[in-house]
Each structure stands twice: as structure tokens, then as C-alpha cells.
N, CA and C atoms of all chains as a GROMACS GRO file, in nm:
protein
  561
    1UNK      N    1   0.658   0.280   0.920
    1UNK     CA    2   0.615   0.140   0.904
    1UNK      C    3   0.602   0.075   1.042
    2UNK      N    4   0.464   0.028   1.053
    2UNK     CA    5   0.449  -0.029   1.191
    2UNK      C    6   0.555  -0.156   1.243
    3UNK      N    7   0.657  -0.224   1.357
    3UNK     CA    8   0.732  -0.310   1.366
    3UNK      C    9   0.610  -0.435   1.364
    4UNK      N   10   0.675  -0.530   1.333
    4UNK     CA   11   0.573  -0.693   1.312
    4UNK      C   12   0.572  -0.712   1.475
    5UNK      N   13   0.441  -0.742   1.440
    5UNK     CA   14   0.320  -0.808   1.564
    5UNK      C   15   0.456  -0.930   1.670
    6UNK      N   16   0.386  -0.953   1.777
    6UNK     CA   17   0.514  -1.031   1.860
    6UNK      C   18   0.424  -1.120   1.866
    7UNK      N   19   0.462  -1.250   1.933
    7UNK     CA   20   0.402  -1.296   1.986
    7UNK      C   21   0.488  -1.399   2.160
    8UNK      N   22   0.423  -1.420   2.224
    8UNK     CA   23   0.480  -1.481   2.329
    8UNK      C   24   0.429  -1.588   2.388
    9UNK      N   25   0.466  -1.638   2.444
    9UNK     CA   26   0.400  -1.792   2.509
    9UNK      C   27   0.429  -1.721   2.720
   10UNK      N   28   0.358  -1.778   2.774
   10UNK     CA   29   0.323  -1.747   2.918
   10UNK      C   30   0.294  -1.806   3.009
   11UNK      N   31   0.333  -1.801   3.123
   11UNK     CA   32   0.287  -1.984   3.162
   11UNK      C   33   0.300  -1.886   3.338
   12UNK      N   34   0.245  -1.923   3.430
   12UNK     CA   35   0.287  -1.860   3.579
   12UNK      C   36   0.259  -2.025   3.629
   13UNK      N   37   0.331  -2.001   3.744
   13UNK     CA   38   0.344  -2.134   3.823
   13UNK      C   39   0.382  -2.100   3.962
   14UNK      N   40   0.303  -2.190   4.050
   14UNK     CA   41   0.341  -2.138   4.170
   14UNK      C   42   0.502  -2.228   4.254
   15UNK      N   43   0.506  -2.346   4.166
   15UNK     CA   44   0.615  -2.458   4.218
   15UNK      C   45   0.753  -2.388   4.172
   16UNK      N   46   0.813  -2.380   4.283
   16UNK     CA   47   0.949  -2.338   4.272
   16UNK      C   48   1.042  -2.427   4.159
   17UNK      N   49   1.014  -2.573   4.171
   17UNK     CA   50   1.145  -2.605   4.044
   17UNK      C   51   1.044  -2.609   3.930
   18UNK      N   52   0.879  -2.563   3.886
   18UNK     CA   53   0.880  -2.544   3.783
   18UNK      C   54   0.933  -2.400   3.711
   19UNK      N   55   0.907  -2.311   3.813
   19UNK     CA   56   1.028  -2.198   3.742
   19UNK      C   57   1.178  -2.214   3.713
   20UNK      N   58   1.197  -2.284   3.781
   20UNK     CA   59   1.350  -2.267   3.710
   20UNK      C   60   1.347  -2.383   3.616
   21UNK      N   61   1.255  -2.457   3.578
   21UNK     CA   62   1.267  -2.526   3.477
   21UNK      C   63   1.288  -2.448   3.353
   22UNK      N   64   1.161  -2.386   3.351
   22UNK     CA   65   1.051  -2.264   3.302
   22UNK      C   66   1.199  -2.149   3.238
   23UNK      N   67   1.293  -2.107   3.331
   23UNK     CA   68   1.336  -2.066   3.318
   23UNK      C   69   1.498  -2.071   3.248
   24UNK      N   70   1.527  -2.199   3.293
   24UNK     CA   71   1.580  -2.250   3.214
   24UNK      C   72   1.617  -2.311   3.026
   25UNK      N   73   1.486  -2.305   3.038
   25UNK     CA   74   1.460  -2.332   2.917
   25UNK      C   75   1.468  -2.210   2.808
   26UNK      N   76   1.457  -2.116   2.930
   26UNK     CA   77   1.426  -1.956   2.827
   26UNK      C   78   1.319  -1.848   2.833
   27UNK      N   79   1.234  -1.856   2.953
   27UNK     CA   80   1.114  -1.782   2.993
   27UNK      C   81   1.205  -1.672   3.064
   28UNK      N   82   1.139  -1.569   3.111
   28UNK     CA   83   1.218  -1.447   3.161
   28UNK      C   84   1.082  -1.411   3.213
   29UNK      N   85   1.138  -1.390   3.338
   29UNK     CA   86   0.991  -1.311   3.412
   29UNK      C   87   0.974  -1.162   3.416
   30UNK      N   88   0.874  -1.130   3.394
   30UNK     CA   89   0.853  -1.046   3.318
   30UNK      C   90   0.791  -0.940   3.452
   31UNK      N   91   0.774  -0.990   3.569
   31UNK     CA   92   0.720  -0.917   3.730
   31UNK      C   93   0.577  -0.958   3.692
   32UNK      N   94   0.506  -1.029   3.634
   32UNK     CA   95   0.351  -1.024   3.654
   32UNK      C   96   0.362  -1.204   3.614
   33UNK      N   97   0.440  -1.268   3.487
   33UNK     CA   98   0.446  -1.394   3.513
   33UNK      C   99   0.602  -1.432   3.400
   34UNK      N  100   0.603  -1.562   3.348
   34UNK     CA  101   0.724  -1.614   3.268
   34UNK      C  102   0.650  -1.569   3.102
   35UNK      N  103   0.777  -1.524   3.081
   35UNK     CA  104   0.731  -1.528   2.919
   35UNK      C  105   0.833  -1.592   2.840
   36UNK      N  106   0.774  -1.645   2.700
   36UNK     CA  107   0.935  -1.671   2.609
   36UNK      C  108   0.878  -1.595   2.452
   37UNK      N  109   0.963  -1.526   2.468
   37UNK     CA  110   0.906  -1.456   2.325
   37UNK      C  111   0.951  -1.535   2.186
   38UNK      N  112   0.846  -1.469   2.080
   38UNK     CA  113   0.898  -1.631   1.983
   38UNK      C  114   0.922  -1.565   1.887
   39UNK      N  115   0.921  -1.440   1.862
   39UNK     CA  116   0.936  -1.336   1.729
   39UNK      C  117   1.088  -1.406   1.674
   40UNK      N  118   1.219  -1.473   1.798
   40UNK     CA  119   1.301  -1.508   1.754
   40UNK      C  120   1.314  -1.647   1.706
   41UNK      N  121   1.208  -1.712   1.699
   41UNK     CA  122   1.226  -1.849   1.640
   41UNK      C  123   1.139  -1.809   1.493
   42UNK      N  124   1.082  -1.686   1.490
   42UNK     CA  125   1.015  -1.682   1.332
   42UNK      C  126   1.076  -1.637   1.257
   43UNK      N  127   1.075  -1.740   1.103
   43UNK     CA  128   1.170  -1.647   0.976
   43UNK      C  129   1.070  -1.566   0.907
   44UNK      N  130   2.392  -5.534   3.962
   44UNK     CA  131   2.460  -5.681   3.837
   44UNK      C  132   2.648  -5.592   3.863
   45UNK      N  133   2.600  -5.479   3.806
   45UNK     CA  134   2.773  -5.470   3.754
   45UNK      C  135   2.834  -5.380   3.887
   46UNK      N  136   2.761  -5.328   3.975
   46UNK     CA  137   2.802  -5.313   4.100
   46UNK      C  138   2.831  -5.377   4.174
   47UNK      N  139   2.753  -5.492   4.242
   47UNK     CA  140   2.781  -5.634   4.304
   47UNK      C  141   2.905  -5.694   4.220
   48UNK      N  142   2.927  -5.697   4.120
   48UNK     CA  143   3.069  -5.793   4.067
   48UNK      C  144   3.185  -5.700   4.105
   49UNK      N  145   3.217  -5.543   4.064
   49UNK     CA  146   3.319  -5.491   4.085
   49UNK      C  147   3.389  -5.493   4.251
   50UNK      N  148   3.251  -5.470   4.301
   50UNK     CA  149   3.286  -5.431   4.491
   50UNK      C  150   3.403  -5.523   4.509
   51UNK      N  151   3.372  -5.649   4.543
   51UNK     CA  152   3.448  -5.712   4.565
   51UNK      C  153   3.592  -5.754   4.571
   52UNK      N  154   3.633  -5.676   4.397
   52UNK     CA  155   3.720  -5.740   4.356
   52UNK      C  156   3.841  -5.635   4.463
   53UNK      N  157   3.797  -5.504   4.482
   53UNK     CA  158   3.866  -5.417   4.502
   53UNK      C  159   3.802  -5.358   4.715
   54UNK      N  160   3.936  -5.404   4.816
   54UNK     CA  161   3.825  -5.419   4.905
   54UNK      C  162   3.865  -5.275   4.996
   55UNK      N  163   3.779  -5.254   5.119
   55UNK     CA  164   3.841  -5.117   5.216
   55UNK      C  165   3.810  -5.028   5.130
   56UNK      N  166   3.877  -4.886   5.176
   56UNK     CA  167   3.880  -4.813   5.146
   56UNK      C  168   3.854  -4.776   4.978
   57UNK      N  169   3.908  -4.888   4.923
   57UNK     CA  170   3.950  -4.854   4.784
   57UNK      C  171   3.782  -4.927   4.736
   58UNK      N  172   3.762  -4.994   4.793
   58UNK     CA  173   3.656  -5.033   4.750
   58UNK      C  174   3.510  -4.925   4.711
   59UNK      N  175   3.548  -4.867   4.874
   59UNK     CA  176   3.412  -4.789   4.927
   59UNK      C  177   3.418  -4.663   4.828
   60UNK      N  178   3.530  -4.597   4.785
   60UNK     CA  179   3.527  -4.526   4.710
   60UNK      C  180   3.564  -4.557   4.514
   61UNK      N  181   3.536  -4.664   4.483
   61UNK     CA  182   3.487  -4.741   4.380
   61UNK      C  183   3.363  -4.717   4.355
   62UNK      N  184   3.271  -4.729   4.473
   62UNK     CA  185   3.133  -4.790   4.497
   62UNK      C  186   3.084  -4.606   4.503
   63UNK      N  187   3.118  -4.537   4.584
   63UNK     CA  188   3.095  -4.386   4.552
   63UNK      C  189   3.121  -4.355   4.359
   64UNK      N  190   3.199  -4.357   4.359
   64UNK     CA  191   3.254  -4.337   4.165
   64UNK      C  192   3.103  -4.360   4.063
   65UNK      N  193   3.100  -4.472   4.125
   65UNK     CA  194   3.000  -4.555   4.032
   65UNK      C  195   2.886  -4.469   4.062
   66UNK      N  196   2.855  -4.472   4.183
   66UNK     CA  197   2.703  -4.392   4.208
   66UNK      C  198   2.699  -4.257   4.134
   67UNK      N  199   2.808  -4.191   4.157
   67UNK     CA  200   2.826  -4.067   4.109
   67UNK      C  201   2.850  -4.033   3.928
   68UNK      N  202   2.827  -4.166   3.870
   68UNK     CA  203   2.876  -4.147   3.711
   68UNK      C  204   2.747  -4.183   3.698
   69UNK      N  205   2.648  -4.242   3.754
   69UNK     CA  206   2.529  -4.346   3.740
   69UNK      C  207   2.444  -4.170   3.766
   70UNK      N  208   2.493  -4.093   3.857
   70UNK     CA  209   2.426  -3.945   3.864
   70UNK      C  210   2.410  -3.844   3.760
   71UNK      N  211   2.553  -3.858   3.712
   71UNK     CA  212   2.610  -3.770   3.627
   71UNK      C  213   2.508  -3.812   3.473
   72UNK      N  214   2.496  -3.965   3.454
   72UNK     CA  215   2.445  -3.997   3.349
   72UNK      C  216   2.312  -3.951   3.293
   73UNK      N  217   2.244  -3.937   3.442
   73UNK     CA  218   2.094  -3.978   3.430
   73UNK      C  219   2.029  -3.820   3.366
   74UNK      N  220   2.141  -3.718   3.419
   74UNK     CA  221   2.123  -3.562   3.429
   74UNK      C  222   2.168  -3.536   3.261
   75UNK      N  223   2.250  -3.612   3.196
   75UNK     CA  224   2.340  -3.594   3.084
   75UNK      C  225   2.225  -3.644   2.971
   76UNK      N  226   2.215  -3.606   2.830
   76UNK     CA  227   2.092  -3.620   2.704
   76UNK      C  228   2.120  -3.758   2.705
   77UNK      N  229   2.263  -3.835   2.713
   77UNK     CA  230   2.302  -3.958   2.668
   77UNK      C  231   2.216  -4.045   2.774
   78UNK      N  232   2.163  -4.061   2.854
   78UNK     CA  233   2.080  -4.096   2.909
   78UNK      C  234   1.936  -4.055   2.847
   79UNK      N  235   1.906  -3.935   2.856
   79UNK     CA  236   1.777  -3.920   2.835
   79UNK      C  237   1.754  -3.988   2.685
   80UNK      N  238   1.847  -4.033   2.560
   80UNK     CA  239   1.846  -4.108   2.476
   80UNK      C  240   1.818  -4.247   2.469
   81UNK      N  241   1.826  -4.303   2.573
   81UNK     CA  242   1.808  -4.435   2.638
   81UNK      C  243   1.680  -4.471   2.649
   82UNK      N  244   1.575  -4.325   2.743
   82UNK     CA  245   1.470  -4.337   2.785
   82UNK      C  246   1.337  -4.315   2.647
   83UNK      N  247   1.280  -4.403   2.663
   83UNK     CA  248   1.192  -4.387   2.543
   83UNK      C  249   1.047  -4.339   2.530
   84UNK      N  250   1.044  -4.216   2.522
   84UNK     CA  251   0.924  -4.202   2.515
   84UNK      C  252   0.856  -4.129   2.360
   85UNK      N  253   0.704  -4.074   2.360
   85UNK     CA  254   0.669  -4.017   2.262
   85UNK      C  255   0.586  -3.859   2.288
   86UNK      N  256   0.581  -3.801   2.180
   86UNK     CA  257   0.496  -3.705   2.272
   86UNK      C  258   0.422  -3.713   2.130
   87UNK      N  259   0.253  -3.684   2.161
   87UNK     CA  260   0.177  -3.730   2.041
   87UNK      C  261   0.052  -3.596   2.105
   88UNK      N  262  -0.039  -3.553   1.998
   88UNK     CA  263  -0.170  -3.489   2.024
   88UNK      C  264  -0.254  -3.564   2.106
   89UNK      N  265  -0.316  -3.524   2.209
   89UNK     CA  266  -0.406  -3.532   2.297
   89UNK      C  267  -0.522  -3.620   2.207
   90UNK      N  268  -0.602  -3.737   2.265
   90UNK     CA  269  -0.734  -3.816   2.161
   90UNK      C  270  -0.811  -3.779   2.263
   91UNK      N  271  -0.966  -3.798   2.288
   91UNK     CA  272  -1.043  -3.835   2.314
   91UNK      C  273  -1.073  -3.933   2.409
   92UNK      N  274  -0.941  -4.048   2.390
   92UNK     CA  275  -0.960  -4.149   2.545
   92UNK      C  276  -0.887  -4.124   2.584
   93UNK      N  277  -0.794  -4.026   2.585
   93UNK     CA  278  -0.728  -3.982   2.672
   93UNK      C  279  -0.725  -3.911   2.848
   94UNK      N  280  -0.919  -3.821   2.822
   94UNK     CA  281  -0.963  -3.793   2.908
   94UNK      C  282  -0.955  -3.830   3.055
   95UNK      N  283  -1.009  -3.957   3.064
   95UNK     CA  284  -1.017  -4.012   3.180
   95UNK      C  285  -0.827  -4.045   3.248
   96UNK      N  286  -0.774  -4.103   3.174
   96UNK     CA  287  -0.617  -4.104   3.211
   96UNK      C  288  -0.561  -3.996   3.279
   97UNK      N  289  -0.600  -3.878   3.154
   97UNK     CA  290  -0.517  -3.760   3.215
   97UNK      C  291  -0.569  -3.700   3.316
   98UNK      N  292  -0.757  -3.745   3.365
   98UNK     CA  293  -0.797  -3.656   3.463
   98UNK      C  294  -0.746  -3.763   3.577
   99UNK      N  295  -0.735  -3.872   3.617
   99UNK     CA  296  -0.675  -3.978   3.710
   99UNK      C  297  -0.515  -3.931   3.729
  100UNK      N  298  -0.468  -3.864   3.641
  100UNK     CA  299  -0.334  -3.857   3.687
  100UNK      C  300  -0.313  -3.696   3.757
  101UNK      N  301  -0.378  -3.590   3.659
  101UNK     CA  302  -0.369  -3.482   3.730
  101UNK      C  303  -0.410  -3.491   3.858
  102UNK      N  304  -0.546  -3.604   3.928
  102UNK     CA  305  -0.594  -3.613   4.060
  102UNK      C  306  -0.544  -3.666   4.129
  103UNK      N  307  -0.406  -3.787   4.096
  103UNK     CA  308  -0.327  -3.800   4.165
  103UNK      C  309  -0.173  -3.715   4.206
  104UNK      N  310  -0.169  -3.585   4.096
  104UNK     CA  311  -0.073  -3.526   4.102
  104UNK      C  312  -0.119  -3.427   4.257
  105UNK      N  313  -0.263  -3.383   4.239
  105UNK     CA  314  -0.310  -3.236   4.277
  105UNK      C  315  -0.368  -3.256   4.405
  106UNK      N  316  -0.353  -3.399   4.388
  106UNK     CA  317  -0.451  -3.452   4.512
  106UNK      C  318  -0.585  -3.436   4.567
  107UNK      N  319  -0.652  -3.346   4.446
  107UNK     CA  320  -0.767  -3.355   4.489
  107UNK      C  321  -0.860  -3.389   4.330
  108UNK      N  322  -0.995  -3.391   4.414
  108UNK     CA  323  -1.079  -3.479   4.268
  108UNK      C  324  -1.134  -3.341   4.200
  109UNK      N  325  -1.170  -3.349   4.061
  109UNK     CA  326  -1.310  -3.300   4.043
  109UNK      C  327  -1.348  -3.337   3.857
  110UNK      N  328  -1.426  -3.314   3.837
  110UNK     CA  329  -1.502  -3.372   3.695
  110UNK      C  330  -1.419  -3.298   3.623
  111UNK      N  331  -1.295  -3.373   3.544
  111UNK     CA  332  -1.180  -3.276   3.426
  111UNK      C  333  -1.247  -3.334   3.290
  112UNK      N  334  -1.244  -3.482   3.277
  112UNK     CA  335  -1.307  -3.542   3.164
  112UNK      C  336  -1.325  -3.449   3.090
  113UNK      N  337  -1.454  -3.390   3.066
  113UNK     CA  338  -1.544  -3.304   2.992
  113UNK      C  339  -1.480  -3.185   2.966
  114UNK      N  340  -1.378  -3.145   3.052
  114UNK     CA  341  -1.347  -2.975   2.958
  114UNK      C  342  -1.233  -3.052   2.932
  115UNK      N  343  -1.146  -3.175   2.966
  115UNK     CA  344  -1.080  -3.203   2.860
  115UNK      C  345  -1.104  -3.210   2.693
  116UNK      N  346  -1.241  -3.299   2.699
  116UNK     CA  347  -1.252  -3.362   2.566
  116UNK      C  348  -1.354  -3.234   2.493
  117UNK      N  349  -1.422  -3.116   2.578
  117UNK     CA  350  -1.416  -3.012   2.520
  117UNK      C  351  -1.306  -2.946   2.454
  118UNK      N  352  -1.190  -2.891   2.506
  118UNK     CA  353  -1.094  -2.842   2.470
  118UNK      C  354  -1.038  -2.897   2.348
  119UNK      N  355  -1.044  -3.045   2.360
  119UNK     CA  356  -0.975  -3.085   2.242
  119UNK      C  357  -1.014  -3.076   2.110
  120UNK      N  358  -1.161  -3.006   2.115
  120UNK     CA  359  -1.271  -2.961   2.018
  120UNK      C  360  -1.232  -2.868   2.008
  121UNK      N  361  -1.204  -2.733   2.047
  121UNK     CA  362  -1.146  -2.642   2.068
  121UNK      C  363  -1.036  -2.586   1.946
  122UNK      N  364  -1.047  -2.486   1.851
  122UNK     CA  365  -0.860  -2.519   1.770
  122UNK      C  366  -0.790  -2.385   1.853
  123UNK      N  367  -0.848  -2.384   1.947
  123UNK     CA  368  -0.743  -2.244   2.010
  123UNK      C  369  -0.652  -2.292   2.129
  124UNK      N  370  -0.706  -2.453   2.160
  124UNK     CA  371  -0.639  -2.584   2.244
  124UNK      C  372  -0.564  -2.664   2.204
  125UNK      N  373  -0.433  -2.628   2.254
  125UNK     CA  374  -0.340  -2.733   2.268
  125UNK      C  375  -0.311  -2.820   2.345
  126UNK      N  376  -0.360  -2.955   2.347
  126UNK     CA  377  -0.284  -3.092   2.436
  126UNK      C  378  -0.227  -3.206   2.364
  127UNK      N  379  -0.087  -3.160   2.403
  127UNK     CA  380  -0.012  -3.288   2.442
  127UNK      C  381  -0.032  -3.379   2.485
  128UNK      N  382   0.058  -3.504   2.445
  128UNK     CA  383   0.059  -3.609   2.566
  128UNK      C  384   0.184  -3.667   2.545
  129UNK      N  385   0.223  -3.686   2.679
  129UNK     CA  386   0.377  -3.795   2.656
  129UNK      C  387   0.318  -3.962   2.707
  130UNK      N  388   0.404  -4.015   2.600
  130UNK     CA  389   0.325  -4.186   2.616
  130UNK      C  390   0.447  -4.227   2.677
  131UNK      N  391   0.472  -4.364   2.756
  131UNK     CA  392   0.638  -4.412   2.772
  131UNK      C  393   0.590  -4.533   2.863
  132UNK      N  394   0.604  -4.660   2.787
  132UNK     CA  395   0.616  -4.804   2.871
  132UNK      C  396   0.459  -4.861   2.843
  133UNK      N  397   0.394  -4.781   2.720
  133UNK     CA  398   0.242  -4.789   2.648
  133UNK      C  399   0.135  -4.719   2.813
  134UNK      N  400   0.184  -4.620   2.891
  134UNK     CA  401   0.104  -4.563   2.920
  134UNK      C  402   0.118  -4.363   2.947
  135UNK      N  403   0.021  -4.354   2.999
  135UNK     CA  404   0.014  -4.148   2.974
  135UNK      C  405   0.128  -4.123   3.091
  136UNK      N  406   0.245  -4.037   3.058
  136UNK     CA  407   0.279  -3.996   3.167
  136UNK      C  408   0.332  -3.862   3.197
  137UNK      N  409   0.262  -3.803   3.108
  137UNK     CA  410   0.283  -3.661   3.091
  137UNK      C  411   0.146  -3.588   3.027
  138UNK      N  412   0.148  -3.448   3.041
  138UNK     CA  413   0.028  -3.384   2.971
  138UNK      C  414   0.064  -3.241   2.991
  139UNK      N  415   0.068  -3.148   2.847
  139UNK     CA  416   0.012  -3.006   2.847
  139UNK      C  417  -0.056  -2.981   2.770
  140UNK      N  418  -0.110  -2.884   2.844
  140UNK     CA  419  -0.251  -2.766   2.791
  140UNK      C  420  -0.189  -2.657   2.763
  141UNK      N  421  -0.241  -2.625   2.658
  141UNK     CA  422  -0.175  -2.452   2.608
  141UNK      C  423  -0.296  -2.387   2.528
  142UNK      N  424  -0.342  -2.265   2.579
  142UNK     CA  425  -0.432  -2.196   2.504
  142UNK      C  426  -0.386  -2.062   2.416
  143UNK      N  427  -0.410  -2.083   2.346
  143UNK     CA  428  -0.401  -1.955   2.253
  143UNK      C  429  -0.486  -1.834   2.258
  144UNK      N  430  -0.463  -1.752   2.229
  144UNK     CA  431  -0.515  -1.597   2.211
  144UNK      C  432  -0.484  -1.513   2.160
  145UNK      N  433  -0.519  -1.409   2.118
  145UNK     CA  434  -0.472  -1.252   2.030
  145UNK      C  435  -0.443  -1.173   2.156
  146UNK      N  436  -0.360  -1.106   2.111
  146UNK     CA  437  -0.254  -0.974   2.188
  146UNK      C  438  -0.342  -0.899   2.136
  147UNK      N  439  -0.393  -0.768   2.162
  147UNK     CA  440  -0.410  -0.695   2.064
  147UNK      C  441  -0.301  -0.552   2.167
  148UNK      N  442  -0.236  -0.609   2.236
  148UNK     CA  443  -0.135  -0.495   2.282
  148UNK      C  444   0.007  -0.549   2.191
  149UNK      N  445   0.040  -0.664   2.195
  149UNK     CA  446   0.129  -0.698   2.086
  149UNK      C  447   0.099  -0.699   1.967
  150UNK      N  448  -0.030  -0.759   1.910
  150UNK     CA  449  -0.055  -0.760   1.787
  150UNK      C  450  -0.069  -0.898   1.726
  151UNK      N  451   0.028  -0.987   1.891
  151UNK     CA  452   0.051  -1.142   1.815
  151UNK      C  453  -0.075  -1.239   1.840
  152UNK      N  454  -0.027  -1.386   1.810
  152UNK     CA  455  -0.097  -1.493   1.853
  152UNK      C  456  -0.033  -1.545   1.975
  153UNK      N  457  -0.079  -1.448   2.099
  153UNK     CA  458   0.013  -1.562   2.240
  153UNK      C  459  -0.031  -1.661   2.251
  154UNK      N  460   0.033  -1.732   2.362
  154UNK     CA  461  -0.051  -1.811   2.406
  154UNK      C  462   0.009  -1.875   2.543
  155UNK      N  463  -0.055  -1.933   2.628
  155UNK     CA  464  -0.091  -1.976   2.746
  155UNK      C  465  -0.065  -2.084   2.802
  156UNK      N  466   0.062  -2.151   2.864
  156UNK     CA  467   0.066  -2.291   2.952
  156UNK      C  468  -0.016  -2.319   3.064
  157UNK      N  469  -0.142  -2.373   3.002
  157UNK     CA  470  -0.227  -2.369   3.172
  157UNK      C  471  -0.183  -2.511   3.234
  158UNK      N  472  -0.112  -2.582   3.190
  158UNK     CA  473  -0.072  -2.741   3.271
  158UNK      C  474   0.031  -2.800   3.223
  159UNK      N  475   0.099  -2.841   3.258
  159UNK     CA  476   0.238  -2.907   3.235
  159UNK      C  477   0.286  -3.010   3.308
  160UNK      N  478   0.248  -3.101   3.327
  160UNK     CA  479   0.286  -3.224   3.428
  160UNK      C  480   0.354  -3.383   3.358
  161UNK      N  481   0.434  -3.356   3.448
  161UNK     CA  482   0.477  -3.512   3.430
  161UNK      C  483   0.515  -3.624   3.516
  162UNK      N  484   0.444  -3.751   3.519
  162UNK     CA  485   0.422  -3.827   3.644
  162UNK      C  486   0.608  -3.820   3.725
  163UNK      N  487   0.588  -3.847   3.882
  163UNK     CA  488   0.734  -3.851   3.927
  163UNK      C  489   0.831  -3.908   3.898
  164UNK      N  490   0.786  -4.090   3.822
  164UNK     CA  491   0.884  -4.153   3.833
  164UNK      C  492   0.952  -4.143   3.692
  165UNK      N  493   0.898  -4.066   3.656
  165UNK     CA  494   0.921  -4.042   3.476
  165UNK      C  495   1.051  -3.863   3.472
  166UNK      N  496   1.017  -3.816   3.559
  166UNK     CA  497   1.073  -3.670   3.545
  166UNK      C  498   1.219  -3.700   3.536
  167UNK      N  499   1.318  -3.597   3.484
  167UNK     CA  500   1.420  -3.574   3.500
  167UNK      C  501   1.477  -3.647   3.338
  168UNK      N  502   1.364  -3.701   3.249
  168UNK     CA  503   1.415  -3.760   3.144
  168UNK      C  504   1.397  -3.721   3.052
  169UNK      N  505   1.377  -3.584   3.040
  169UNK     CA  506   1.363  -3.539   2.938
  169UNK      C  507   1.200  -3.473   2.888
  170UNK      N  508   1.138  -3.558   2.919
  170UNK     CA  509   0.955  -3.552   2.888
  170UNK      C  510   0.930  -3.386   2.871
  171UNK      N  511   0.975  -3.331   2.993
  171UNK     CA  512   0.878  -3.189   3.002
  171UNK      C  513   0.929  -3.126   2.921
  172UNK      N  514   1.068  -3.138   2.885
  172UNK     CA  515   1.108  -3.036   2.794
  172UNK      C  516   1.068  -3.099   2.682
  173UNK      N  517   1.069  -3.250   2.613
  173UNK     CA  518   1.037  -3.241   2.493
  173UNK      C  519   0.890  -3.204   2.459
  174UNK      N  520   0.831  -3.243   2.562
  174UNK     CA  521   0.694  -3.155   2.577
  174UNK      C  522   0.679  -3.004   2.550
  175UNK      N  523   0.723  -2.924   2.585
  175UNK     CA  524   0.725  -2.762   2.560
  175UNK      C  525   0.829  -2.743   2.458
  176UNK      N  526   0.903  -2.826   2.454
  176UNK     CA  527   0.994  -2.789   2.294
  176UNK      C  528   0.867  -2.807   2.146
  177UNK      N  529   0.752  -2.912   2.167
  177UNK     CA  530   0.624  -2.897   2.098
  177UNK      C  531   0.542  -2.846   2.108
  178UNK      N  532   0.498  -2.817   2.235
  178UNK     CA  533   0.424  -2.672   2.242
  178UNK      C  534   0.462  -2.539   2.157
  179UNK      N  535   0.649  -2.556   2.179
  179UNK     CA  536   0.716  -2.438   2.104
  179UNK      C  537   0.689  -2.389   2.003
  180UNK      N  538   0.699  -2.510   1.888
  180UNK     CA  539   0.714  -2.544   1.792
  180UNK      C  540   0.591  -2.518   1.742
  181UNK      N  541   0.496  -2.557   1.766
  181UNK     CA  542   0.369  -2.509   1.724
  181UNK      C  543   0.290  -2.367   1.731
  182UNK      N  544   0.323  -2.319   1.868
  182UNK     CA  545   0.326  -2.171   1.884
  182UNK      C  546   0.399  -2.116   1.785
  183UNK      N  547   0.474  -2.127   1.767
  183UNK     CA  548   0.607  -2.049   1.674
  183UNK      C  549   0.542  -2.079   1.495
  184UNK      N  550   0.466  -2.168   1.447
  184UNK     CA  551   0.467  -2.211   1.358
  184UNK      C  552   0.289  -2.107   1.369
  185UNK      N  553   0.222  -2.130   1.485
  185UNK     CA  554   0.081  -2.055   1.460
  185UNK      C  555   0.087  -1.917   1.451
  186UNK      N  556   0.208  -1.856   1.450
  186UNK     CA  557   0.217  -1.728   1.513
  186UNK      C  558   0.272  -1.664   1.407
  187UNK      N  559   0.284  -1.723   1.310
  187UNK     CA  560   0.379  -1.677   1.167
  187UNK      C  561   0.229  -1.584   1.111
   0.00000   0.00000   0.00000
């Protein structure tokens, strides 16, 4: 059985306190840009 | 008001570090939700006259000009476009853009923060996050 589709939100920024906003909030950089995956906010 | 009355009462040393206390709870507050509860703003879908506002503010953020209007009020035609707006004191002082797309390496509906701004004198109150806490929310809800 194939696992359910993901999905993610993505955002790159070049301003230093928007990453750690970014990151703060829950993005994880991923080495290419921020991601927040949302598979865990879906029931 | 309530700085000027206390100083006084208490003088020197004891004073000066009264007057530190205060600054430093007045710090503590502004960083703390119980503050950002104070501050009132809204965050609502992006209209149509919105355009011109949000392209005047991004040009004062970015410092430079160029014709946004039009792929604003394109986009907002758009259903794969998401804009925000944060309102606060009856004017714009915030704005994101979020585009959507198919993964077809995930499989999902991602999607894309191409702008996120919120004017200076407004930051630190909360806005951006309640801003991307609706972006969230909607991603999360399109993606089901």
C-alpha cells in the first residue's frame, strides 16, 4: 500500500531574522531552503 | 504618565534602578502574548484595492519601485494564490503571498511563501505569525 501523499509549505529567505523567525515557528531547513511539513496537522 | 510619577517618589540609586525595572518589565511585556493581546489587529483575504497599498508598501520596504499592482490583482484571480492581509489602526500593515503547487515527487499540494512582510513599526506583535498561522491553516486544510 502506497504511504499518503505529503505535503509541505516552503518559503527561502535571504534576511537573517526572517529565518529564525521561519524557524522558529517550525520550518527545518532542509540544505536547499525552509520547509514545514503539514502531513502532521492533517486528520 | 506612570514613569514620571513613580521616579520621584523613590530618589538615587534606588530610584535609577526603579526606572531600569520598569523599562525592563515594559520589555519583557511587549515580547510576552499578553501584550500582543492588547495589540489589535486583523488578518483578512487580500481585495482588489488592496493593490496599490500593498505595492507602496512593499516599495517602501524593498526600496525600490516597479509596476506590482497588476500581478497583484492578477494573482488574486488566481485560486492557486494566496494573499493575506493584516489590517491594524484601519490601515495595510502586513501582506503574504503563498502559491500553491503539486509535488509530484511527494504526491502533495505544496506550496510556496513568496512574501511575507510586515511594516516596522508594527513587528514584534504578533502580525507575522498570525499571518502564517493562516497561511497554515489553509495549506493544511487544501492539502487534505
Amino acid at each position: 500500500m502506497p504511504l499518503k501523499a505529503r505535503a509541505e509549505i516552503h518559503v527561502d529567505t535571504v534576511f537573517e531574522d526572517a529565518v529564525k523567525f521561519y524557524k522558529k515557528y517550525g520550518f527545518k531547513d532542509n540544505g536547499v531552503m525552509l520547509e514545514l511539513p503539514l502531513n502532521r496537522l492533517q486528520k | 504618565m506612570l514613569i514620571k510619577n513613580m521616579v520621584p517618589q523613590v530618589s538615587g540609586k534606588t530610584g535609577f534602578k526603579t526606572l531600569l525595572l520598569i523599562i525592563r518589565i515594559h520589555k519583557f511585556l511587549r515580547k510576552t502574548s499578553c501584550f500582543r493581546l492588547m495589540s489589535e489587529f486583523k488578518i483578512r483575504p487580500a481585495e482588489e484595492e488592496d493593490a496599490k497599498p500593498v505595492e507602496d508598501m512593499v516599495a517602501g520596504w524593498l526600496k525600490w519601485k516597479v509596476e506590482r499592482a497588476g500581478a497583484f490583482r492578477k494573482a488574486l484571480r488566481e485560486k492557486d494564490h494566496l494573499i493575506l492581509i493584516a489590517e491594524a489602526e484601519a490601515q495595510i500593515v502586513g501582506v503574504l503571498h503563498m502559491l500553491f503547487y503539486l509535488d509530484v515527487v511527494n504526491g502533495g499540494l505544496n506550496s510556496h511563501i513568496l512574501l511575507l512582510h510586515v511594516e516596522e513599526g508594527y513587528q514584534g506583535k504578533g502580525i507575522g505569525r498570525a499571518l502564517l498561522d493562516e497561511a497554515v491553516k489553509h495549506a493544511a486544510e487544501s492539502a487534505r
